[in-house]
N, C-alpha and C positions, 0 to 999 in steps of 0.2 A: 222140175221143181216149181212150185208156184211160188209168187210172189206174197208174202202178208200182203192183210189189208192195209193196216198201218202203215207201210213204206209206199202202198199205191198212193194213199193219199196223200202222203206228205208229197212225193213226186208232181201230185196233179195239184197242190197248191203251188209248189216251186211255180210250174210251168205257166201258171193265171198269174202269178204275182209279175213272173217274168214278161207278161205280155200286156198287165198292167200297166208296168215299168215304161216298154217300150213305146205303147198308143202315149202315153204322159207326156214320152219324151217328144214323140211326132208334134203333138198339140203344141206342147212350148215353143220348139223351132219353130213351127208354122207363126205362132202367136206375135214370138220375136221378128220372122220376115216381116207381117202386119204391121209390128211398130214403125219400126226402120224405115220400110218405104212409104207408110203414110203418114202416119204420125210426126216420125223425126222432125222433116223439114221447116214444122211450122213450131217446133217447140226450141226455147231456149236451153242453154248446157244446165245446168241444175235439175230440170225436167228429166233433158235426156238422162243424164246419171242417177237419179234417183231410178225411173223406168228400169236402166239398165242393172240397177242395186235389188232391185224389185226379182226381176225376170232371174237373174242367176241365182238369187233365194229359194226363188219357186223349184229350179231346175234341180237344185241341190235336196230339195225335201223330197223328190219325186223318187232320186236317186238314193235315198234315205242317207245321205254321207250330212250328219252334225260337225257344225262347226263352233270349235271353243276358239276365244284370246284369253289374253291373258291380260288386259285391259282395250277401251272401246278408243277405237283410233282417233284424232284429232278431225274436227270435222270442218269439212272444207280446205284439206290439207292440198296447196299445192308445192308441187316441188319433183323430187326423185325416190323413186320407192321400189328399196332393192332387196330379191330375196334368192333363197335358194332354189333350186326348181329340179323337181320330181315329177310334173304328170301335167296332162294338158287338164286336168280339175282345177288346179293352182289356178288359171283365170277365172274362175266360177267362185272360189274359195275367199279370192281377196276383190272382186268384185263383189263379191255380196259384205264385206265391210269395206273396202275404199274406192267406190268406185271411181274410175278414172279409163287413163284410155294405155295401150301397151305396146311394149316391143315384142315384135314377132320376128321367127326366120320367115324368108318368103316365099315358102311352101304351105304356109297356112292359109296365102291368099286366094290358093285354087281347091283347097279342101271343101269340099260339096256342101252347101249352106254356111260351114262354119264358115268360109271364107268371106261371104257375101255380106255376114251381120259381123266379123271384125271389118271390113272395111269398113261400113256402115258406122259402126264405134270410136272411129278415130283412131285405129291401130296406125302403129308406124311399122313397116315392114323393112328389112334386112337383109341384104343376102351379104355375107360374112365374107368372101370369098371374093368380093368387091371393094376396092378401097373408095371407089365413088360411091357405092351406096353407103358404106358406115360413115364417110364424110355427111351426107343427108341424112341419115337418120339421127347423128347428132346436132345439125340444125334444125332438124323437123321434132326434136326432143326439148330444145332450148324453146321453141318457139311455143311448143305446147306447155312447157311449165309458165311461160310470159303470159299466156290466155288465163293461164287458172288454174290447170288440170294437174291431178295426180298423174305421172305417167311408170307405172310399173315396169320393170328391167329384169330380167335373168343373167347377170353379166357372166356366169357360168358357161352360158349358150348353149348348154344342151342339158337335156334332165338326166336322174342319176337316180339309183335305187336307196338312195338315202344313207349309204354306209362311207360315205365322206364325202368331200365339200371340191369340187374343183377350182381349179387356177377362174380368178374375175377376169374379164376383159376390160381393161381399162379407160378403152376410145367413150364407153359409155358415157363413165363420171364427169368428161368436157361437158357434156351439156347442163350439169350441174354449178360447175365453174363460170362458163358464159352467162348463164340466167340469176347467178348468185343467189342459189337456191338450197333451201336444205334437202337431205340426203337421209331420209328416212326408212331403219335397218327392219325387216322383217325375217325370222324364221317359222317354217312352215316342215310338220312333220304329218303321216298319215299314221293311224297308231287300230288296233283291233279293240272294239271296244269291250269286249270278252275277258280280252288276255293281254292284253295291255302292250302286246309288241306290235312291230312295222305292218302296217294293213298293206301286202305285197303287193294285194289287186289292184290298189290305186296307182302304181309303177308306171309310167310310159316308158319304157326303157327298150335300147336293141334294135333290134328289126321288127320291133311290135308294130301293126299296124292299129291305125285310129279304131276301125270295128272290131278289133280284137280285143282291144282295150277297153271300148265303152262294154262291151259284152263281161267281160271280167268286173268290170265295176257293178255292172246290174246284176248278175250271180250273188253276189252279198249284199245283205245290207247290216255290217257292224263296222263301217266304216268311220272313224272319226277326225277330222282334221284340226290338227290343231296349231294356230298363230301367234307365234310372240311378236309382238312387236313390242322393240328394241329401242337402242337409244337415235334420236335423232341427230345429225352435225351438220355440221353448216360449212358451207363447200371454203368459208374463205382460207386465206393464209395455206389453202391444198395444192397441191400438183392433181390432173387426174390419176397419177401413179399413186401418192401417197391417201387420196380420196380411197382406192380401190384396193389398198392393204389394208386400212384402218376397218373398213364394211367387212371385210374377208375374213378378219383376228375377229370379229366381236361376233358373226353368226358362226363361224367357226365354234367358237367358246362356248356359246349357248348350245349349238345341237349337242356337242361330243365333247361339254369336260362334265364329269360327275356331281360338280357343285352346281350346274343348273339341271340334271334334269327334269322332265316334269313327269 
């Protein structure tokens, strides 16, 4: 049986879009090492984050994944900035509207380039599993909201396929409390811009590996993400316990009660 024409050609666009895709992605990495080690050093944190607001814009257009809010975030926000987490695009997503720097597990620090431009970024790294490093990562969290910086949180600690919300970790919201900092709520959902349900490909989830994943993201492009950002509080009069119930009820609410979908 032969194949239509038809289906050859659309196959042999897939496959030029597909390798479009990927030379796009090479150049930006490569672009983003360029910043980092030359650039960085001699430029001030406003630069740097604007640079780095810049580059995850660019990264995200290449990847054709659109991003909506549902209003433009507060600019020059520093403080704690917590959401729920679905996929390693979530750092792409809310750096290209707030940029800042983030909490990582400490497996992202030996991930092949990525690792090299999050250190470079000012990530704070984690490993869970350590009660001395989540003590440092919540001084190295206070210390970064002190400087200026938005610094982004997953207090979930692992991403999820989006069909509910896991238990926060609480050790997080200390560092909001010592810096007497507000705690600014984000939810973040990946939606098909087709059909209006969960965009699956954007999922990090399981035993997924990173090239498995970005490979599934570049396969489509009706990808849409889309950012509420929530109500902001203000760490005082909190425990980090009741800090991290109050965050947990209100993106809670938002993703999965019927009166806010979007």
């Amino acid at each position: 049986m032969t194949m239509q024409p038809q289906m050859v050609g659309l196959r042999r666009s897939s496959t030029v879009k597909l390798l479009a895709k990927s030379i796009g992605i090479a150049v930006q990495f490569a672009r983003g090492a360029w910043l980092v080690t030359l650039r960085f050093p001699g430029w001030q944190k406003a630069q740097k984050l604007q640079a780095i607001q810049r580059w995850a814009q660019q990264l995200l257009d290449i990847l054709e994944i659109e991003v909506q809010s549902n209003k433009l975030p507060q600019a020059d926000f520093s403080g704690l900035v917590v959401s729920n987490h679905l996929s390693w695009l979530d750092i792409l997503v809310l750096q290209s509207l707030m940029p800042g720097c983030f909490v990582a597990k400490t497996e992202v620090r030996y991930w092949p380039v990525v690792g090299y431009l999050a250190q470079a970024c000012a990530t704070i790294f984690v490993d869970r599993s350590s009660p001395r490093s989540a003590r440092s990562m919540v001084d190295d969290t206070a210390a970064a909201i002190a400087q200026g910086y938005a610094v982004v949180v997953f207090p979930e600690g692992t991403s999820s396929n989006g069909q509910n919300l896991g238990d926060f970790h609480a050790n997080i919201f200390e560092s909001a409390i010592r810096a007497q900092a507000p705690v600014q709520l984000l939810s973040l959902q990946y939606l098909d811009r087709n059909s209006g349900k969960a965009a699956t490909a954007a999922h990090f989830i399981d035993d997924m590996t990173l090239v498995g994943s970005i490979k599934d993201v570049m396969a489509t492009s009706s990808i849409q993400a889309r950012v509420h950002i929530g109500e902001c509080i203000g760490a005082e009069g909190h425990t980090r316990k009741t800090l991290a119930h109050r965050a947990h009820q209100a993106i809670h609410t938002h993703l999965f009660s019927p009166a806010y979908e979007t």
